[in-house]
N, C-alpha and C positions, 0 to 999 in steps of 0.2 A: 688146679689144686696142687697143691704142693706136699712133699715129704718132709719130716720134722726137719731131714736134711739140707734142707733147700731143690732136694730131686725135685721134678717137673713131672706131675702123671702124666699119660701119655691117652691116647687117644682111644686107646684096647683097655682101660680102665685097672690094668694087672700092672704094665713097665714104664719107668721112668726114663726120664730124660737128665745127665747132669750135664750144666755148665761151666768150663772150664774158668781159670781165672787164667786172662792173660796180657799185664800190664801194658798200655801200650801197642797190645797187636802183635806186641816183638814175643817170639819162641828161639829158642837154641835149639840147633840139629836133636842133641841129647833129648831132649824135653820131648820131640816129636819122635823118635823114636820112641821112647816110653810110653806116647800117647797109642801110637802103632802096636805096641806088647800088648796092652793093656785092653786093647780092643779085639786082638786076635786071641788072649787071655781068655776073655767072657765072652766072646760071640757077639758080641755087638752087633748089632745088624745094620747101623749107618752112622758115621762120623762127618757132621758136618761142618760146617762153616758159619756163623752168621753173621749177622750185619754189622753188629758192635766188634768182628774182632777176634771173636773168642771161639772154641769150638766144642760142638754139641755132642756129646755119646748117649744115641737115643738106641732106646730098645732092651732097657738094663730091667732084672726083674728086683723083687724089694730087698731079695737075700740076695742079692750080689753089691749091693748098696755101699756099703760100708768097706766091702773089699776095694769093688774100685775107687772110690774115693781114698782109701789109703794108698792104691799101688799109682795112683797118679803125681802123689808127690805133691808139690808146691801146683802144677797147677788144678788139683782137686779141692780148693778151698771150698770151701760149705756158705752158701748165705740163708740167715734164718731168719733176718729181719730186713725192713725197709733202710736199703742204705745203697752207694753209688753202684750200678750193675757194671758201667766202665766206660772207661778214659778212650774215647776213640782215639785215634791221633794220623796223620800223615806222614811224610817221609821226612819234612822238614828241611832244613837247610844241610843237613850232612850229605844225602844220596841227592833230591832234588835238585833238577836250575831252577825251577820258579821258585822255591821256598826260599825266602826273607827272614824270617824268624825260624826258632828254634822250635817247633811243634813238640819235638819228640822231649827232649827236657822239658820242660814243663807241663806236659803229660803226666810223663812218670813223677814229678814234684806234687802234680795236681793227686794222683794215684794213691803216692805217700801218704799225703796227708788224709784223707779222707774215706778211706780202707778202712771198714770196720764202723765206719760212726752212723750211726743209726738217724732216719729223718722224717717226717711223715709220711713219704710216699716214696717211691725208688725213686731214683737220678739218673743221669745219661747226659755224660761230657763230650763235648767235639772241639778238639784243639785243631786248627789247620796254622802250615805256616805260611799262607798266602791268600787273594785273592776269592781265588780257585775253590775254594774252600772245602776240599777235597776230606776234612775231619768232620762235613756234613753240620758244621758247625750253628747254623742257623735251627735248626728241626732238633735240637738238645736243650735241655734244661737247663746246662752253662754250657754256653760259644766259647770258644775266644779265635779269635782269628789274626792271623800277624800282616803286617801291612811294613811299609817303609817307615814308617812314623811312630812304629810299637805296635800294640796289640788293642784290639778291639773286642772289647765286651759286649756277650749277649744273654739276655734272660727271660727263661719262659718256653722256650721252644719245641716242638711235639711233634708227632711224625705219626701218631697213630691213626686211633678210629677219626678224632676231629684234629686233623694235622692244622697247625698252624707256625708259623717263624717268630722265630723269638724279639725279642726289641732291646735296638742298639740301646745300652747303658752309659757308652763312653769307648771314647777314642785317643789312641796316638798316646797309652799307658806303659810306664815302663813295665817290666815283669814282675818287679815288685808291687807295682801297684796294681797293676792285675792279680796277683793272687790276692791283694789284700781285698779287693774289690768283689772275689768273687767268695771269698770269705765271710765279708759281708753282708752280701745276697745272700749266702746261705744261713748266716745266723736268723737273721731279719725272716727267711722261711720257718726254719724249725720253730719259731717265737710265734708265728703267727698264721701257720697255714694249718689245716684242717686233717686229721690221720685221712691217708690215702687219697690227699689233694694235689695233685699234680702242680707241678710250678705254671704251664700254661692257665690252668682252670683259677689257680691260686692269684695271679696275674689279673684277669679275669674278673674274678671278683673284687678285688679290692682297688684296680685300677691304676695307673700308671702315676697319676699325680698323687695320688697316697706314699709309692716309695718313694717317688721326689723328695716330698715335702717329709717324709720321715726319716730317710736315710742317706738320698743321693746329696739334697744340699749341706750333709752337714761333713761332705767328704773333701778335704783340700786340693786332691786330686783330680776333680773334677770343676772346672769352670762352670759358673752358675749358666752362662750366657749356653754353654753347649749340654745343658740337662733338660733332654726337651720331650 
């Protein structure tokens, strides 16, 4: 259950939990010091880490709410509806040897855009910029994965209670055609998937040759022969 906030009750039914916003994974010194004040602040009783990236301050009661969420700064952003939880991403081609593509830019491009826009169920991005797929890209709602040849698109993919991997949409896309690609996917969801339907489940029901034949063939960027 949630606070109007977006806090997370917690499991002693009295403190919450908030989730930080943290673009891309990336934090500046500054930011984590803040985050450090802020905890030693209110008494926090654990700061952690999780899987997407971002980090948890659990243990907050309902009157300290509003303080730390302002004394967090940019990264105490509040979510109160159905809309992307975040942009995982890799090290990409700047720090990595294996990364080929640019993870981390098109990450935070992906982040840009889609911050704020509401959908019928939450979202969960994995940009990797390689193989390796280290942005966990397969088990997210959008993949995209970088290769020598451009980027690869995935959709549908879940990690949870019925985990299952997403399905390759298309290959060897520029950036631009990958974001438009994943644009796409996501209009063609909010138009037609169900409040609090998962892209896997949403997948699922309507099945693969439906997006084919509704959206994927009518994309220039995709060769018919490779929409399978």
């Amino acid at each position: 259950m949630a606070h109007h906030t977006g806090a997370i009750l917690q499991r002693d039914g009295e403190t919450f939990g908030i989730v930080t916003r943290v673009p891309g994974g990336i934090v500046t010194p500054e930011a984590l010091e803040n985050l450090a004040a802020v905890a030693r602040n209110y008494h926090v009783p654990m700061v952690k880490l999780t899987s997407g990236q971002r980090f948890m301050l659990i243990g907050i009661p309902k009157k300290d709410l509003a303080a730390v969420y302002r004394d967090l700064g940019s990264l105490g952003e509040r979510e109160t509806a159905p809309c992307v939880k975040y942009v995982q991403t890799c090290l990409g081609t700047d720090f990595c040897k294996y990364g080929v593509q640019d993870s981390v830019a098109l990450g935070l491009e992906l982040e840009k855009r889609y911050h704020r826009v509401a959908f019928p169920a939450k979202l969960k991005f994995g940009v990797s910029g390689c193989l390796r797929c280290c942005g966990e890209s397969y088990v997210r709602d959008i993949g995209v994965i970088g290769t020598q040849r451009g980027w690869t698109v995935v959709f549908g993919g879940n990690s949870g209670r019925r985990p299952s991997p997403g399905t390759v949409v298309a290959e060897d896309l520029s950036t631009n055609d990958a974001l438009d690609l994943v644009h796409r996917l996501l209009e063609y969801y909010q138009v037609n998937a169900s409040q609090k339907e998962r892209t896997a489940r949403f997948l699922e029901r309507i099945g693969f040759e439906r997006l084919k034949s509704e959206l994927l063939t009518l994309l220039p960027y995709i060769p018919l022969d490779d929409v399978r």
